[in-house]
N, C-alpha and C positions, 0 to 999 in steps of 0.2 A: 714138591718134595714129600708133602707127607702124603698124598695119594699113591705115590713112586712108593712109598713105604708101605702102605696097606698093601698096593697088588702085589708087592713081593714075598708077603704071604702063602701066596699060593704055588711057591718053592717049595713052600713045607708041608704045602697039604693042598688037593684037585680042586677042594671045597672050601677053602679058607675065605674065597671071595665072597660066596654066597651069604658068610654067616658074618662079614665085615658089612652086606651091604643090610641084612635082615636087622644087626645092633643103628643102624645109620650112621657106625662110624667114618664114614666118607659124607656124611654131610655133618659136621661138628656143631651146626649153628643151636641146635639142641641143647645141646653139652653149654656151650655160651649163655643163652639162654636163662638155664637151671643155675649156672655158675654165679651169675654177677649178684642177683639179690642172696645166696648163700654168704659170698666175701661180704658182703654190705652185711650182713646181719655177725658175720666174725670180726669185722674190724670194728663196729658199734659196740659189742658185748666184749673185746679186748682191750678196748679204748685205745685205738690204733694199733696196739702190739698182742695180736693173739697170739696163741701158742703155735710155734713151729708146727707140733704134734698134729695141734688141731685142722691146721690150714691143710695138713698132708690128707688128713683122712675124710675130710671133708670135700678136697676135690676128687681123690681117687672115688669117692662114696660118689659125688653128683656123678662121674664118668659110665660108673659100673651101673646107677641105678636108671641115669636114662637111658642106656643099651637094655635094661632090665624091661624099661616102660615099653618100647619101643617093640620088644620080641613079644610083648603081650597084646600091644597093641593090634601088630600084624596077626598075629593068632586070630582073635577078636576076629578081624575085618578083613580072613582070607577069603571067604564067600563074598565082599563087597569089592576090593580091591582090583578084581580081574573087569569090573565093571567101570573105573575110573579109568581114566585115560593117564593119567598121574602116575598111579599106582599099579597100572597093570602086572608090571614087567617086577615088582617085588617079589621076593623069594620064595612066602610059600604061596599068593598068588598063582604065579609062573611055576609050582611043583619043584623048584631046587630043593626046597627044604619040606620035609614033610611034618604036621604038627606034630607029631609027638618029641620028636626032635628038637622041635621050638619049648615046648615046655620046660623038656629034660635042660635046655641050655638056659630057660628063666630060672630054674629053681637055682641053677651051677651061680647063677650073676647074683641073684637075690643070696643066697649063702655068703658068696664072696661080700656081701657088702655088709652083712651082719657082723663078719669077720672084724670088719675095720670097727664098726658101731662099739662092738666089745672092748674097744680102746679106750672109752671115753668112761661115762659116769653110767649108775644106775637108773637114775632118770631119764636120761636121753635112748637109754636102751628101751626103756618102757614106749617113748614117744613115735621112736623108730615102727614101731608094728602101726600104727595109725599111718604113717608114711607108706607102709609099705600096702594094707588096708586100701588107700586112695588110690596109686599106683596103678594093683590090679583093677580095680572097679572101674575106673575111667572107661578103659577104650570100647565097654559095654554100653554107657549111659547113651550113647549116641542115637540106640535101637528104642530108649523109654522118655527121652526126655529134649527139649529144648534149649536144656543149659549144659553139655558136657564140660563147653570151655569154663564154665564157675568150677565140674571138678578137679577140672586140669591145673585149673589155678590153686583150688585147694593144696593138692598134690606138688605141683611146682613150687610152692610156699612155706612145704614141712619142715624143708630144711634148715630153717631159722630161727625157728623156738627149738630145736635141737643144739643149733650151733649156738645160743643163748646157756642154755644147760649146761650142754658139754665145756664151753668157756668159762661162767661162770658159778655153775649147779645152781643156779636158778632163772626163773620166768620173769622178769616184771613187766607189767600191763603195757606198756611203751613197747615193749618186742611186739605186742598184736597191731599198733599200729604201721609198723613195717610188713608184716603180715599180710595184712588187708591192702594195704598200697600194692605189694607184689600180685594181690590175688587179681586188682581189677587190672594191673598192665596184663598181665597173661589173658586175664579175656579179653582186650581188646586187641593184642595182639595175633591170639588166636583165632579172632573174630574175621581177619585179614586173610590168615592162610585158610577159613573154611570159606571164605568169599571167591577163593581159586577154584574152589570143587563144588562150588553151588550149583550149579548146574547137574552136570553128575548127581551129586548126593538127592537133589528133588527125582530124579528118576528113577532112582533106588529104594526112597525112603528114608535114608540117613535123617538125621536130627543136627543143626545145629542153630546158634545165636547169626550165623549171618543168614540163613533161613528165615529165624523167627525174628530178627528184626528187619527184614525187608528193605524197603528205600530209606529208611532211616539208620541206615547199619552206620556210614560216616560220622554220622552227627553223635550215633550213641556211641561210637568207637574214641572220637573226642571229648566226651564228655566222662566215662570212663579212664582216659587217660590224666584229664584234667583233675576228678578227683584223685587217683593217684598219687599226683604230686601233691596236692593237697593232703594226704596221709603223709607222705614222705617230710613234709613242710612240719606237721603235729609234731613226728617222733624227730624231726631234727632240733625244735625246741626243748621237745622233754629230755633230748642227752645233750642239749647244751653245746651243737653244732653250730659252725661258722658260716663266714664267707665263702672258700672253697667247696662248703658242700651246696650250699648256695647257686654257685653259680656249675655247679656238675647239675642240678637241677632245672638250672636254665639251658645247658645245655642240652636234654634229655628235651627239652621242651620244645626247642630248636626242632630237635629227631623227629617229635610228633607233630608238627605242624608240616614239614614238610612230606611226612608220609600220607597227610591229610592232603595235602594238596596233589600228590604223582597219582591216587587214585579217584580222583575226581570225576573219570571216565569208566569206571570199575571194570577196568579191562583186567581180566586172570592174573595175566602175567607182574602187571603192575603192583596189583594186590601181593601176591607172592614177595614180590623185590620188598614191598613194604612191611610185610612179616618180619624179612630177613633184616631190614634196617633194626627192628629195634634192639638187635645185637648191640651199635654205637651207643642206643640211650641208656642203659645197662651201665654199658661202661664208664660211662660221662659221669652217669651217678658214682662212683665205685672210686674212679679218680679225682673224684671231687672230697669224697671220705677221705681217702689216705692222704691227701693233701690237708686235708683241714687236721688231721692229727699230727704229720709228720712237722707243722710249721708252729704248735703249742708249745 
């Protein structure tokens, strides 16, 4: 249904597809992704009831801003992408879209989503340009360095000393350890989906963490997740979390064992699926929050 929905875009315009597939809103697992530690940092900072206001502009912001990441990224890695097997067939790889086009529609997304930022507090306005900062830089570090997934994680992570602010106009030190939990699940999860294009990327020169950790990439993939929860564990003591986030914890835990175990053969395809799973451990955590507040 909702694919049904995006190609019917192109009722209203010859190219509406091109530029649904360049945002990847036809693959939504991004948007997931970005979403579940943003609500985990609104419903901790709301003490389960954050503001209507804030839940709205905070997911329209994740929606707009990883279409945002996503148009800069392809930008970035139009000269790599016709070289992956993965990516060939993306938009301006493939010439649908041509850069300047791509920018002109990052600056229209990045606008749009300051739009929403202006709703909130002065602080969180200020914090926004760091966000925005990471965002751009990312899908560059690939060409200088061995950690992009640390900036992705960065960047995947903004939005919750934002959502900290905007909730309650301020930061306390316990929002950095949600933070940092978020930062190492995104590189280890990211760590999965670069383990798909390893190959590829060594023939190009691409940069990443499943590169520079090598035959070791499993073990530091779990050991990364594991600290993780062990952050997620810190800041559910310092806000005086329960059993239900508890066991959303165990259940995210669950997620990462078994995505340890379906790539044990580090077959592409397998890796990929494993990326995709930690959609569920996201979630697990997230319903394990609003459970532990909704039952105080």
């Amino acid at each position: 249904m909702y694919l049904k929905l995006l190609q019917s875009l192109n009722r209203l315009h010859p190219r509406a597809w091109d530029f649904v597939q360049l945002t990847r809103m036809d693959k939504p697992i991004g948007i997931y992704l970005l979403l579940w530690p943003t609500l985990w940092a609104l419903w901790v900072a709301g003490e389960g009831r954050p503001s209507l206001k804030n839940v709205l502009v905070f997911v329209l912001g994740v929606v707009l801003m990883r279409a945002a990441g996503c148009v800069i990224n392809d930008y970035a890695d139009r000269h790599f992408d016709g070289h992956v097997s993965r990516t060939k067939a993306r938009p301006l790889a493939s010439g649908a879209i041509r850069p300047r086009e791509a920018l002109l529609f990052f600056a229209a997304l990045v606008a749009l989503s300051f739009g929403l930022v202006l709703l909130t507090n002065a602080t969180t306005i200020w914090l926004s340009f760091g966000g925005l900062a990471l965002a751009a830089c990312y899908p560059f570090m690939k060409r200088y360095t061995f950690y992009p997934q640390v900036v992705l994680g960065a960047a995947f992570s903004w939005g919750m000393p934002m959502a900290f602010t905007a909730e309650t106009g301020e930061l306390p030190a316990a929002a950095w350890l949600l933070y940092i939990a978020n930062l190492l699940w995104t590189v280890a999860y990211d760590t999965y989906y670069a383990m798909t294009d390893r190959e590829d990327d060594l023939k190009i020169g691409v940069k990443s963490t499943a590169i520079l950790f090598g035959d070791a990439d499993r073990i530091i993939i779990a050991t990364l997740q594991g600290l993780a929860l062990l952050c997620l564990l810190l800041a559910g003591s310092r806000f005086e979390l329960g059993l239900c986030f508890h066991l959303g914890l165990l259940g995210a835990a669950a997620c990462f064992a078994w995505e340890s175990w379906s790539t044990r053969t580090r077959d592409p395809q397998a890796c990929f699926k494993a990326f995709l799973h930690n959609h569920w451990a996201g979630m697990a955590i997230f319903i394990g929050l609003v459970a532990d507040y909704a039952l105080r």
